[in-house]
PyMOL Python script that loads the backbone (N, CA, C, O; Angstrom):
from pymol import cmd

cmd.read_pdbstr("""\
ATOM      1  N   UNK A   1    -171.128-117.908 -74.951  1.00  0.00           N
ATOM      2  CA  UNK A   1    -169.780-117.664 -74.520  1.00  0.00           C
ATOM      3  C   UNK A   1    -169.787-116.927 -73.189  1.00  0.00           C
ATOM      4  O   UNK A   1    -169.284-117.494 -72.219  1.00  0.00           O
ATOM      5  N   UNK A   2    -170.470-115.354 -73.018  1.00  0.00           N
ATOM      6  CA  UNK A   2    -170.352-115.461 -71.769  1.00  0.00           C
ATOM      7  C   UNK A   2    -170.912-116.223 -70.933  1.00  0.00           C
ATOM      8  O   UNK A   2    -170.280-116.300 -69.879  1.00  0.00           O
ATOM      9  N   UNK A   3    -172.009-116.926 -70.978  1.00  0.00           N
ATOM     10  CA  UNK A   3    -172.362-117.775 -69.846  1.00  0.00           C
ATOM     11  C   UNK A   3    -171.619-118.783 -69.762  1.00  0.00           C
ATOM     12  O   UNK A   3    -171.905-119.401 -68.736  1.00  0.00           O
ATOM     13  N   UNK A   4    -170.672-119.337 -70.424  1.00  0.00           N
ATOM     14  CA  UNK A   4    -169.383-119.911 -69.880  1.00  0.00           C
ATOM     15  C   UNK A   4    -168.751-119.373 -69.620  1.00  0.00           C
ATOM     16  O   UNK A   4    -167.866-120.117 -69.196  1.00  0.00           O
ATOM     17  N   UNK A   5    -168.317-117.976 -69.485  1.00  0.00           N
ATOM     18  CA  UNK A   5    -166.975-117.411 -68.690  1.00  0.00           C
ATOM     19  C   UNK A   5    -167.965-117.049 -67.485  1.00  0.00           C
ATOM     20  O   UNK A   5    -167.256-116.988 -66.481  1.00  0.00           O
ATOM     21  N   UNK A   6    -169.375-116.767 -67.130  1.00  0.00           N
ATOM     22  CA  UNK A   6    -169.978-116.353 -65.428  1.00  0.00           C
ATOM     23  C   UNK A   6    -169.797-117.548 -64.874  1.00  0.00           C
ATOM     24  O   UNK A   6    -169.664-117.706 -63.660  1.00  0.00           O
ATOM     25  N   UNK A   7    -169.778-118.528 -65.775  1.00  0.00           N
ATOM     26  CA  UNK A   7    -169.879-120.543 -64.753  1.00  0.00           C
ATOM     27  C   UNK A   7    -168.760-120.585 -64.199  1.00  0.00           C
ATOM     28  O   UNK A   7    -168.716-121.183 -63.124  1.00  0.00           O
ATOM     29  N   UNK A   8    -167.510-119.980 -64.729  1.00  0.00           N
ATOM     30  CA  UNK A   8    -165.880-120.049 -64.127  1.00  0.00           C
ATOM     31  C   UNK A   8    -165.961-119.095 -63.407  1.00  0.00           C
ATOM     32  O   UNK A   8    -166.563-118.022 -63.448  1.00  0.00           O
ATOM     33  N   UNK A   9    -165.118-119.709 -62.556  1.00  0.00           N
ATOM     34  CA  UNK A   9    -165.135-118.116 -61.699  1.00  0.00           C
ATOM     35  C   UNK A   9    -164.065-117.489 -61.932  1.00  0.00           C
ATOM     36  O   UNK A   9    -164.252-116.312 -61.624  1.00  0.00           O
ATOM     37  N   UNK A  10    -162.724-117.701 -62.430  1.00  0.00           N
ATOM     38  CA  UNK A  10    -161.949-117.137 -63.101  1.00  0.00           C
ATOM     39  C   UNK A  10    -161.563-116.674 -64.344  1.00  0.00           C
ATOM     40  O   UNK A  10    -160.473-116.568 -64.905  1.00  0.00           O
ATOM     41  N   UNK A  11    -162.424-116.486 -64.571  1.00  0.00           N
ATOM     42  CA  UNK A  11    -162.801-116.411 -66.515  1.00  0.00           C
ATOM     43  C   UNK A  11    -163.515-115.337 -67.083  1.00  0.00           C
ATOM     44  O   UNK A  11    -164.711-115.283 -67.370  1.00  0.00           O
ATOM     45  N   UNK A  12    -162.173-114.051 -67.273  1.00  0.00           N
ATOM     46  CA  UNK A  12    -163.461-112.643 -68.212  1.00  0.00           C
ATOM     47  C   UNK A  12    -163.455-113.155 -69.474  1.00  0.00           C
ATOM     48  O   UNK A  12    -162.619-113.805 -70.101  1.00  0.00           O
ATOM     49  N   UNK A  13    -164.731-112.672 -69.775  1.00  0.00           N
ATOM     50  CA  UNK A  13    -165.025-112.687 -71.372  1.00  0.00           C
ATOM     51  C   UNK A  13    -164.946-110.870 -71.852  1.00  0.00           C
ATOM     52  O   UNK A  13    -165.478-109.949 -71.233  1.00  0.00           O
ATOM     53  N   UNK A  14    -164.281-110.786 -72.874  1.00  0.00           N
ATOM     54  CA  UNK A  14    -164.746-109.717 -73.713  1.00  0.00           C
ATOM     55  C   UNK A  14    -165.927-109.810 -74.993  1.00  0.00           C
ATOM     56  O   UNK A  14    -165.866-110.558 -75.969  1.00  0.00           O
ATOM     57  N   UNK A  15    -166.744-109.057 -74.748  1.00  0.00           N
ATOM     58  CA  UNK A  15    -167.312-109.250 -75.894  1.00  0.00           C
ATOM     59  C   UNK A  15    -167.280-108.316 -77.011  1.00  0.00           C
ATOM     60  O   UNK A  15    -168.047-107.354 -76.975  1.00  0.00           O
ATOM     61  N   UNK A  16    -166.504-108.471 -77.981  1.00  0.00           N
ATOM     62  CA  UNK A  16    -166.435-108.215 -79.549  1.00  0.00           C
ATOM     63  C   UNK A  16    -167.457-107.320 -79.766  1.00  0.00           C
ATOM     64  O   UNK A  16    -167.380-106.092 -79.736  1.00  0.00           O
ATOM     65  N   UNK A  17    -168.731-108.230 -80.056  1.00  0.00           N
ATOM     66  CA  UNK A  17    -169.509-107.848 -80.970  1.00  0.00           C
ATOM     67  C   UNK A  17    -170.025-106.654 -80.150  1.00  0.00           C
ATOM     68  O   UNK A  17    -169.946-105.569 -80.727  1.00  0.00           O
ATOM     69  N   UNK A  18    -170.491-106.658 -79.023  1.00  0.00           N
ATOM     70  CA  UNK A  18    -170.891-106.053 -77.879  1.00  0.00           C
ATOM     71  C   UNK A  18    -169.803-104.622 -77.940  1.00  0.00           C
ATOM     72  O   UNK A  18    -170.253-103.477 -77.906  1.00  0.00           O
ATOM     73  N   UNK A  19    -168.930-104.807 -77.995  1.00  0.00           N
ATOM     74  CA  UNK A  19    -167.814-103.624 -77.888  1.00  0.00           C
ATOM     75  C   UNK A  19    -167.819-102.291 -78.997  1.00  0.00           C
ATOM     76  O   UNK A  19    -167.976-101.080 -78.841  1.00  0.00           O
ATOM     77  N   UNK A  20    -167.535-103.268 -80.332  1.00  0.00           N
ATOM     78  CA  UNK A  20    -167.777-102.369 -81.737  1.00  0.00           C
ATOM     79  C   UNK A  20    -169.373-102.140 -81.713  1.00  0.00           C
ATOM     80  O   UNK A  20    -169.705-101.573 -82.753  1.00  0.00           O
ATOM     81  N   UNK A  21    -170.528-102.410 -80.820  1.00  0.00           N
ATOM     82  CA  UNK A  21    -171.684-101.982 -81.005  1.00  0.00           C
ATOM     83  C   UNK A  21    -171.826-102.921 -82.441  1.00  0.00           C
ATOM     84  O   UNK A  21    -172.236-102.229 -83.374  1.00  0.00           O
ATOM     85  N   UNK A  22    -171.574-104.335 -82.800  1.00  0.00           N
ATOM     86  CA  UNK A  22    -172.629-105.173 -83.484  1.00  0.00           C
ATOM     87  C   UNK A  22    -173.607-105.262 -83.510  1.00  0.00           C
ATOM     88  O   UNK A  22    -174.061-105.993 -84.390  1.00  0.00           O
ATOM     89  N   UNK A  23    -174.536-104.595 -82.590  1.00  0.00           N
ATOM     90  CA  UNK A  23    -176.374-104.747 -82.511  1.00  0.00           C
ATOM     91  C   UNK A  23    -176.949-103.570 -83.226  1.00  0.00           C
ATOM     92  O   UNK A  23    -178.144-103.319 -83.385  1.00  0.00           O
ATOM     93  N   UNK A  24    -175.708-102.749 -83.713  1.00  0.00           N
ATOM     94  CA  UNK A  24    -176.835-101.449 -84.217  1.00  0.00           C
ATOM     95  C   UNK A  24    -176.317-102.028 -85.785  1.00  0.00           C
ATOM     96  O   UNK A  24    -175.866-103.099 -86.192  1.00  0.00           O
ATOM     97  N   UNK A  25    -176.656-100.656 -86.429  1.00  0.00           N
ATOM     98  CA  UNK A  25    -176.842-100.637 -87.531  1.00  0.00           C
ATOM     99  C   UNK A  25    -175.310-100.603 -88.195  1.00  0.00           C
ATOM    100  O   UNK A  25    -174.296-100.061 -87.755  1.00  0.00           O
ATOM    101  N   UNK A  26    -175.526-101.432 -89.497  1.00  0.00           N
ATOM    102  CA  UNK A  26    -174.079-101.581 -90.268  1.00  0.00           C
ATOM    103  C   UNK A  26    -173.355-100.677 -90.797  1.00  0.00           C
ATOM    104  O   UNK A  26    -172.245-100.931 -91.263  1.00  0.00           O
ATOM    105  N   UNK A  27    -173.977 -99.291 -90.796  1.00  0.00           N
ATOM    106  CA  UNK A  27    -172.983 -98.425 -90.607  1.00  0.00           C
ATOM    107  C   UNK A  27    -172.810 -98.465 -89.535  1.00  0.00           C
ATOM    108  O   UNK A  27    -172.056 -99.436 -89.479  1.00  0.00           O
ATOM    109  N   UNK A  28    -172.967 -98.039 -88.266  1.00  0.00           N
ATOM    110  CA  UNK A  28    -172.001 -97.868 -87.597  1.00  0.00           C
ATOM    111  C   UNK A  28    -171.072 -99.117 -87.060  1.00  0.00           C
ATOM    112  O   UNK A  28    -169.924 -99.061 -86.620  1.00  0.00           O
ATOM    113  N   UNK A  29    -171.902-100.227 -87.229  1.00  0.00           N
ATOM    114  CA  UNK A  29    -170.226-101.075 -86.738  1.00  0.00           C
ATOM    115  C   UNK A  29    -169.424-101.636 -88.066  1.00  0.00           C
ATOM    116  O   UNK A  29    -168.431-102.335 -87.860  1.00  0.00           O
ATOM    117  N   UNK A  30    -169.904-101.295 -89.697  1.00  0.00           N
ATOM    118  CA  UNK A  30    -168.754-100.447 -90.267  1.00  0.00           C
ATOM    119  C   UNK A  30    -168.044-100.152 -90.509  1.00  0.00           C
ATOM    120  O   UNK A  30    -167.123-100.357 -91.299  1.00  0.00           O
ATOM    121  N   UNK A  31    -168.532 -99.212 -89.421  1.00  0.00           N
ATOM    122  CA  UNK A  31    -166.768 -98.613 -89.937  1.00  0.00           C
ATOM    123  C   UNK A  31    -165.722 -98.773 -89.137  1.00  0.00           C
ATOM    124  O   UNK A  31    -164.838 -97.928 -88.993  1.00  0.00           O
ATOM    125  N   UNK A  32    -165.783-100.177 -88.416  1.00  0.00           N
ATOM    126  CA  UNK A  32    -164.840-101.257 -87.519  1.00  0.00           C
ATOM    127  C   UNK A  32    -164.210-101.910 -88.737  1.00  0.00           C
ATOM    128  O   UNK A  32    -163.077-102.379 -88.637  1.00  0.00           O
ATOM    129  N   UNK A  33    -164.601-101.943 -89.403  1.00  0.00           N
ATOM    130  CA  UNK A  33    -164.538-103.251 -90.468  1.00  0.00           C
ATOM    131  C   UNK A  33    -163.213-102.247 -91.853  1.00  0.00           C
ATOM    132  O   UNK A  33    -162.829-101.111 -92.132  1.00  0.00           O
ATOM    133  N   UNK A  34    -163.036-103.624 -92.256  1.00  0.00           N
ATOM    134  CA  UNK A  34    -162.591-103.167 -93.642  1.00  0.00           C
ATOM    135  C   UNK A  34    -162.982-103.495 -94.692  1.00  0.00           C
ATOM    136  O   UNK A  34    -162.901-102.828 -95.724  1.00  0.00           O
ATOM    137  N   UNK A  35    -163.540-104.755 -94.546  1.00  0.00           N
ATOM    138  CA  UNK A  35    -163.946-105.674 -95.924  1.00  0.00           C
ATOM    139  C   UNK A  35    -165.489-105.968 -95.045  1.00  0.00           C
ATOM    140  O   UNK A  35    -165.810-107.014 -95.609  1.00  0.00           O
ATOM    141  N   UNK A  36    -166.307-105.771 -94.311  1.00  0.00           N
ATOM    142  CA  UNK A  36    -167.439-106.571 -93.681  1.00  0.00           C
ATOM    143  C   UNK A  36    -166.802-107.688 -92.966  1.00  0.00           C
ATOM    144  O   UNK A  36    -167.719-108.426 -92.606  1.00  0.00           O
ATOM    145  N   UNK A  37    -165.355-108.298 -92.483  1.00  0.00           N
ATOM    146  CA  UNK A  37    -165.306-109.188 -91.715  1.00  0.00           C
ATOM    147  C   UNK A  37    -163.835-108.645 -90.738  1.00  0.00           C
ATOM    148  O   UNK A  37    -163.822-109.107 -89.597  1.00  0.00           O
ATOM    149  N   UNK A  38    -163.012-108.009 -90.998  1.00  0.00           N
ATOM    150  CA  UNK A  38    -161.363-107.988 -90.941  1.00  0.00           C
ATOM    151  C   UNK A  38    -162.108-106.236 -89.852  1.00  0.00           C
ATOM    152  O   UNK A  38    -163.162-105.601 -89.907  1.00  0.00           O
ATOM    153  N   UNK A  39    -160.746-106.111 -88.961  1.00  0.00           N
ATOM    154  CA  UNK A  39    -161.537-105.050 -88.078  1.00  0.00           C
ATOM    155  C   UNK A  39    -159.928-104.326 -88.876  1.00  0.00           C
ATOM    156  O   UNK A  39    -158.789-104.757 -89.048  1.00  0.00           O
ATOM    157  N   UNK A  40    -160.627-103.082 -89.178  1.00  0.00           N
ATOM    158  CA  UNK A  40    -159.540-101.498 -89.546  1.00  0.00           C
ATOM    159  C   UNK A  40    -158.934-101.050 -88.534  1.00  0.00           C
ATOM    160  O   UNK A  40    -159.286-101.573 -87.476  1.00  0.00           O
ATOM    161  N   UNK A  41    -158.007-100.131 -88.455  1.00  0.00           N
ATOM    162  CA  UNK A  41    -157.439 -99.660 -87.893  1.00  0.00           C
ATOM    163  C   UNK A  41    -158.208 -99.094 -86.306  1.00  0.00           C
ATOM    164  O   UNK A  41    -157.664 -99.024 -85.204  1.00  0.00           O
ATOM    165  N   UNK A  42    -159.262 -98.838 -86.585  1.00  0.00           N
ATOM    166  CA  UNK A  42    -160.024 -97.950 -85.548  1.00  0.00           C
ATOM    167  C   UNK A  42    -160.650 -99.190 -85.069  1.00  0.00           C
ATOM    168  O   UNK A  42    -160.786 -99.114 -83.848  1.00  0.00           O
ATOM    169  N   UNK A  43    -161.120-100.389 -85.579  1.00  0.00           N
ATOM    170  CA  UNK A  43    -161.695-101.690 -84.970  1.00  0.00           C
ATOM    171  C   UNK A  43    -160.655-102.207 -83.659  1.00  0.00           C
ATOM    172  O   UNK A  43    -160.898-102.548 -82.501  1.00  0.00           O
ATOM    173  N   UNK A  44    -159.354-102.076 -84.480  1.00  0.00           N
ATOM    174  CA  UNK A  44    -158.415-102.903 -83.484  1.00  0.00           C
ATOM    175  C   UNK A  44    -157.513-102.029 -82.948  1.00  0.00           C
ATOM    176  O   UNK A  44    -156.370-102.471 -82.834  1.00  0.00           O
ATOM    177  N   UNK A  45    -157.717-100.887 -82.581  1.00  0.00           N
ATOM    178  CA  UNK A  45    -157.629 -99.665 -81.818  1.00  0.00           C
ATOM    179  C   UNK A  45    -158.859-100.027 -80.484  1.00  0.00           C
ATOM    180  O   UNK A  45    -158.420-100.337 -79.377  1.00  0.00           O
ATOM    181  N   UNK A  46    -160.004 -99.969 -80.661  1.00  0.00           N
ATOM    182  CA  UNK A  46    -160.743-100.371 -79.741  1.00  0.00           C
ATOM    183  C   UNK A  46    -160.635-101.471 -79.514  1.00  0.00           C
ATOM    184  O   UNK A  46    -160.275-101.622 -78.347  1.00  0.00           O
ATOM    185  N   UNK A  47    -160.801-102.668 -80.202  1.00  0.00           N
ATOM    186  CA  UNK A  47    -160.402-104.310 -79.494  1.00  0.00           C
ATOM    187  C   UNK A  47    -159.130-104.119 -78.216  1.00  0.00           C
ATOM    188  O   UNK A  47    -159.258-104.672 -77.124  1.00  0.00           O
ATOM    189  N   UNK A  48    -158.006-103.315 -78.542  1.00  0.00           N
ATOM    190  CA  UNK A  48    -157.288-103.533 -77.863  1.00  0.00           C
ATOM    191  C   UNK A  48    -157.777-102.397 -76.258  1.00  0.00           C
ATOM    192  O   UNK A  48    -157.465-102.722 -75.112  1.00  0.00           O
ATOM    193  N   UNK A  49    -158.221-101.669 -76.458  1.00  0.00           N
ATOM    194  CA  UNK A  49    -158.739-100.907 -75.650  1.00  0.00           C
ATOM    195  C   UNK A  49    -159.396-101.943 -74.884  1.00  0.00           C
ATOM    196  O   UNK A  49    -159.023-102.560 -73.886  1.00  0.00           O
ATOM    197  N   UNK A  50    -160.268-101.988 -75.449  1.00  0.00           N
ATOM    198  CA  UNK A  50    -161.592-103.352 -74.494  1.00  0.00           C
ATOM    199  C   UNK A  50    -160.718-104.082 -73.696  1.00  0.00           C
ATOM    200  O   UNK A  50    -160.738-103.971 -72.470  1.00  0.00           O
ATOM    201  N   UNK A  51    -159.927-104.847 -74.306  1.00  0.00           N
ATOM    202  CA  UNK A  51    -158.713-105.988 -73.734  1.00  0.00           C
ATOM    203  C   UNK A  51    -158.169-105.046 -72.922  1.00  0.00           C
ATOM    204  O   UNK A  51    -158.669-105.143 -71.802  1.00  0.00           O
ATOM    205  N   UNK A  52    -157.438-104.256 -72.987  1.00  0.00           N
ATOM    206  CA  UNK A  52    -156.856-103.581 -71.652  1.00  0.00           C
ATOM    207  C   UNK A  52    -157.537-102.995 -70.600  1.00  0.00           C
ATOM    208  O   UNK A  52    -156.900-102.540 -69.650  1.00  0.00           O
ATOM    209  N   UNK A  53    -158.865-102.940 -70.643  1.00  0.00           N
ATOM    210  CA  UNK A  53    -159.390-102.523 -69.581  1.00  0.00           C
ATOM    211  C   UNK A  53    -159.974-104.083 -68.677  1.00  0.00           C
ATOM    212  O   UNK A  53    -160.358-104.458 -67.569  1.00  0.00           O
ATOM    213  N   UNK A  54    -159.734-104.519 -69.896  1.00  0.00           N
ATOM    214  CA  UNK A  54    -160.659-106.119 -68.872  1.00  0.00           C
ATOM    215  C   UNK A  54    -159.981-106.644 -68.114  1.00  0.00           C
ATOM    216  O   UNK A  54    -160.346-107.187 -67.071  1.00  0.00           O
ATOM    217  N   UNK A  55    -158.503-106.522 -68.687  1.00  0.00           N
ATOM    218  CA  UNK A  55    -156.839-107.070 -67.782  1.00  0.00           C
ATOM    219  C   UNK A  55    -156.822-106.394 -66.343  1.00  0.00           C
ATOM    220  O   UNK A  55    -156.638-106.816 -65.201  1.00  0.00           O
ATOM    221  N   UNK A  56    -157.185-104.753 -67.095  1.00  0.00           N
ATOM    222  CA  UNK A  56    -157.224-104.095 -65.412  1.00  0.00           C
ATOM    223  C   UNK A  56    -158.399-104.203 -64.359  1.00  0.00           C
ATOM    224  O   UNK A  56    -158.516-104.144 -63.135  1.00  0.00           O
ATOM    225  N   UNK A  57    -159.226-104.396 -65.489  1.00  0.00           N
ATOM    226  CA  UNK A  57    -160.369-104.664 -63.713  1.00  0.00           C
ATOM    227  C   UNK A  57    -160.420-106.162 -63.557  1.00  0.00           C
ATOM    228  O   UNK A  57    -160.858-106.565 -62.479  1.00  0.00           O
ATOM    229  N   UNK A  58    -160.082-106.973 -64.367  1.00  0.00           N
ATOM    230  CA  UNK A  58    -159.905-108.576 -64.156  1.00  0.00           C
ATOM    231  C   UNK A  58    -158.774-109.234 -63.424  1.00  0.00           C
ATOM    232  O   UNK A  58    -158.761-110.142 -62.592  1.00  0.00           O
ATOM    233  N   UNK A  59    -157.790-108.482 -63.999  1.00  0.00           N
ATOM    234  CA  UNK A  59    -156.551-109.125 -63.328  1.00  0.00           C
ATOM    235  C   UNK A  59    -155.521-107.910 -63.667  1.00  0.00           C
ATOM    236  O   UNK A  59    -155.034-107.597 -64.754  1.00  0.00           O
ATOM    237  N   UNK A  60    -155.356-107.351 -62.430  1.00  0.00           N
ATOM    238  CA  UNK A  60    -154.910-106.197 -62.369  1.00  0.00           C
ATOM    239  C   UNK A  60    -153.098-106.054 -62.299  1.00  0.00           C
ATOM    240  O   UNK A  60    -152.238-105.203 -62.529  1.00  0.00           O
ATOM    241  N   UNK A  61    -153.203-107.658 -61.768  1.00  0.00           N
ATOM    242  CA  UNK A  61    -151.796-107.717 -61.705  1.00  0.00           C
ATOM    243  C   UNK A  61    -151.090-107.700 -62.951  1.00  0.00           C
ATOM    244  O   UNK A  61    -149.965-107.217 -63.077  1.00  0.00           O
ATOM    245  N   UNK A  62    -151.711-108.192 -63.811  1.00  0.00           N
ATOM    246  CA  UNK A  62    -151.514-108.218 -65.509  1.00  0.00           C
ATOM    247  C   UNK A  62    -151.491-107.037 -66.111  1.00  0.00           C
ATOM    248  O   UNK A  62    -150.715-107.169 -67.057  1.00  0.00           O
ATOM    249  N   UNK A  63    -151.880-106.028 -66.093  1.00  0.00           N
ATOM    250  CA  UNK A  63    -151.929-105.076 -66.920  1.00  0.00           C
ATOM    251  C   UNK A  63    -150.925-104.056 -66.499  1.00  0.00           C
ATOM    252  O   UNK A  63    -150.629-103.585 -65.401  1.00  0.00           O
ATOM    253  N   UNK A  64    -150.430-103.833 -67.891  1.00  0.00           N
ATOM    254  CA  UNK A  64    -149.001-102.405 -67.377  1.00  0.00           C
ATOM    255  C   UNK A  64    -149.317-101.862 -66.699  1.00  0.00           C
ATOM    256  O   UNK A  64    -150.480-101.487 -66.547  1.00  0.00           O
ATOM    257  N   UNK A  65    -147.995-101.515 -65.758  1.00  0.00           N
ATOM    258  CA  UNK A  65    -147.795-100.724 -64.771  1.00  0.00           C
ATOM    259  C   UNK A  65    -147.683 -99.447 -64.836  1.00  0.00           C
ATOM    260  O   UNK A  65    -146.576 -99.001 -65.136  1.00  0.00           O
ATOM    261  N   UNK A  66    -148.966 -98.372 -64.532  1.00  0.00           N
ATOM    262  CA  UNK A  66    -149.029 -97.230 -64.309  1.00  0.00           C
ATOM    263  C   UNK A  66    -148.100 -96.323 -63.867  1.00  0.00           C
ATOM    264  O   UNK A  66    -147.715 -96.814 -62.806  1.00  0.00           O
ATOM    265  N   UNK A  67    -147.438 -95.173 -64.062  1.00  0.00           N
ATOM    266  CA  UNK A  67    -146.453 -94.689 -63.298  1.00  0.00           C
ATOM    267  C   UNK A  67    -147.056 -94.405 -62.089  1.00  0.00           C
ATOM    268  O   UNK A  67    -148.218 -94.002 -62.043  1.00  0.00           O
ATOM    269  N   UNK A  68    -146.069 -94.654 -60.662  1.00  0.00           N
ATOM    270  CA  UNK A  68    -146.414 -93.932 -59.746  1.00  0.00           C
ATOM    271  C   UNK A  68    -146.998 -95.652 -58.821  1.00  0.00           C
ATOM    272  O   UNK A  68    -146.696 -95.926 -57.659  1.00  0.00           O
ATOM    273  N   UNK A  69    -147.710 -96.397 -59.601  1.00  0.00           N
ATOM    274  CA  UNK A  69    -148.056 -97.642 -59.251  1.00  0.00           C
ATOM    275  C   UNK A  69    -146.985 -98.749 -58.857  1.00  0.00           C
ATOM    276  O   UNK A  69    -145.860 -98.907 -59.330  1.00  0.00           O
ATOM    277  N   UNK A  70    -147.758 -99.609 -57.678  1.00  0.00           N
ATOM    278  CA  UNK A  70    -146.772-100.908 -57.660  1.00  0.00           C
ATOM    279  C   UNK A  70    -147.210-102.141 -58.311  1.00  0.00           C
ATOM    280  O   UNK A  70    -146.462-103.064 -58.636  1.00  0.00           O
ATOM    281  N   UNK A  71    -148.614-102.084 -58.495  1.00  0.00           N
ATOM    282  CA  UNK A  71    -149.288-103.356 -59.606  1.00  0.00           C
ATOM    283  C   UNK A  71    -149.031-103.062 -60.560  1.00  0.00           C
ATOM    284  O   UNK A  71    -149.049-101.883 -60.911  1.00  0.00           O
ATOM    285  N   UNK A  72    -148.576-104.400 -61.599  1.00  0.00           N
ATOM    286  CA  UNK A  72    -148.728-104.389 -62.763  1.00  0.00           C
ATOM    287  C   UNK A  72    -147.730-105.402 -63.419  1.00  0.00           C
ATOM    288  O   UNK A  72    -147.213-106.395 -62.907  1.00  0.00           O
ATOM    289  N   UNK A  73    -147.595-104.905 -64.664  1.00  0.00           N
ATOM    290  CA  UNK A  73    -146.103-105.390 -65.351  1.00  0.00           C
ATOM    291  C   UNK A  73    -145.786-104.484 -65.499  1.00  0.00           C
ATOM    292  O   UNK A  73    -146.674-103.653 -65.692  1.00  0.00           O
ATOM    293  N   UNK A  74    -144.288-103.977 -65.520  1.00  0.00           N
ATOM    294  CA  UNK A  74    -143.573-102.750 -65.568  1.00  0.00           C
ATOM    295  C   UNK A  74    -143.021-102.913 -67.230  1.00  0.00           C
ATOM    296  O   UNK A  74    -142.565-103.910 -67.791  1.00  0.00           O
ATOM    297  N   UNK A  75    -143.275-101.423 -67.795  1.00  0.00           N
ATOM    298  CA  UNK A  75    -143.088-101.611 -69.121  1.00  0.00           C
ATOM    299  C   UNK A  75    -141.315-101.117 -69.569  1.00  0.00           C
ATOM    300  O   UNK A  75    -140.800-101.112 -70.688  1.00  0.00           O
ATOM    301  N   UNK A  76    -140.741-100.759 -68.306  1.00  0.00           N
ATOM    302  CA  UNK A  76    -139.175-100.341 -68.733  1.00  0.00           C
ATOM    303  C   UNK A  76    -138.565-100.739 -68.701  1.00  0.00           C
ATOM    304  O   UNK A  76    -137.512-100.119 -68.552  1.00  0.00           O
ATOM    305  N   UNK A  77    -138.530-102.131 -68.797  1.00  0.00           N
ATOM    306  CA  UNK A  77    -137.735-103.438 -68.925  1.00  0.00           C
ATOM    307  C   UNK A  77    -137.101-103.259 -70.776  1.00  0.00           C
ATOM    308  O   UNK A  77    -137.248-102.249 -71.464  1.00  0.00           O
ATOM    309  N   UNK A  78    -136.410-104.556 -71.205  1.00  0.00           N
ATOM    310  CA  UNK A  78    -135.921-104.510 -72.389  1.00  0.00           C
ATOM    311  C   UNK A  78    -137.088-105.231 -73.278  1.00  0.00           C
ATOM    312  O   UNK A  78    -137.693-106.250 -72.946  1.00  0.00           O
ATOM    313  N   UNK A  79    -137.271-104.491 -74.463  1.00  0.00           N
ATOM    314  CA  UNK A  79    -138.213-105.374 -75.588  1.00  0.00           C
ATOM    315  C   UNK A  79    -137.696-106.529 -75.992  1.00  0.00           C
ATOM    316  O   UNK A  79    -136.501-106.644 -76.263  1.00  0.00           O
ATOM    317  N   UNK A  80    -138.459-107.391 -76.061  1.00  0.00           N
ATOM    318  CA  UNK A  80    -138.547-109.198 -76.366  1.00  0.00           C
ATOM    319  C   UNK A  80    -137.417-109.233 -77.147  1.00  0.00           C
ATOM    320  O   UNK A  80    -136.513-110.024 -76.879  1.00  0.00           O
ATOM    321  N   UNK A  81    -137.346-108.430 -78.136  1.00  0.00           N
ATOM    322  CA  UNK A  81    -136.506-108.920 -79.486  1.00  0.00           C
ATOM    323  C   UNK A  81    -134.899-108.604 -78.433  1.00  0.00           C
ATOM    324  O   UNK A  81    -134.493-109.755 -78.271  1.00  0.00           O
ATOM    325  N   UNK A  82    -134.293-108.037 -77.998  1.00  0.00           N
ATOM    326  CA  UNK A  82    -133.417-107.761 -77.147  1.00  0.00           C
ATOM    327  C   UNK A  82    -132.968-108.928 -75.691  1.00  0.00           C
ATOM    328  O   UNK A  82    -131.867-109.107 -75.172  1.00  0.00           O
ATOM    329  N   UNK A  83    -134.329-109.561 -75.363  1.00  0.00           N
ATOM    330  CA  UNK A  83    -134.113-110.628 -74.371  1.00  0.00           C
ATOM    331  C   UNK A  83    -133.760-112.207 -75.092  1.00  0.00           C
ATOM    332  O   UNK A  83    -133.143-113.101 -74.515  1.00  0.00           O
ATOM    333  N   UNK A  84    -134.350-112.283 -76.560  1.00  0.00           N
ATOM    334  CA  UNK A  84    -133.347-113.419 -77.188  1.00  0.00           C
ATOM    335  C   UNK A  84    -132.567-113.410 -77.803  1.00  0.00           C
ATOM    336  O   UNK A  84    -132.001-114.463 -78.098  1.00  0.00           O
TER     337      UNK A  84
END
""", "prot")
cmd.dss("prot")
cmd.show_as("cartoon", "prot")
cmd.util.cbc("prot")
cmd.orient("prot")
């Protein structure tokens, strides 16, 4: 997988397994987990972490807008459920 996202040139990969530390030992990636497959609260606490940092150094224009910043998406707009 990543060596198909380095062949694109527009193409980050996150890597998962790489992120929760999958190469060590099953305790510690663990206690990502809930059942051994489903990521817990603290799994997808970091998944989303990972993902937001990849938006910002990948595509910066994508990722919420910092206060004080002019890149981004600006988050003080109206929530979705309100725009239909």
């Amino acid at each position: 997988m990543k060596k198909v996202a380095q062949a694109h040139n527009h193409c980050a990969c996150l890597d998962v397994w790489e992120l929760l530390r999958g190469n060590t030992s099953a305790d510690i990636y663990g206690k990502y987990l809930t059942d051994g497959l489903h990521l817990n609260e603290q799994g997808n606490r970091m998944l989303y972490q990972g993902l937001i940092e990849l938006i910002k150094n990948e595509y910066p224009n994508l990722a919420p807008m910092q206060e004080g910043s002019d890149v981004g998406i600006p988050l003080d707009g109206k929530p979705w459920d309100e725009l239909c």
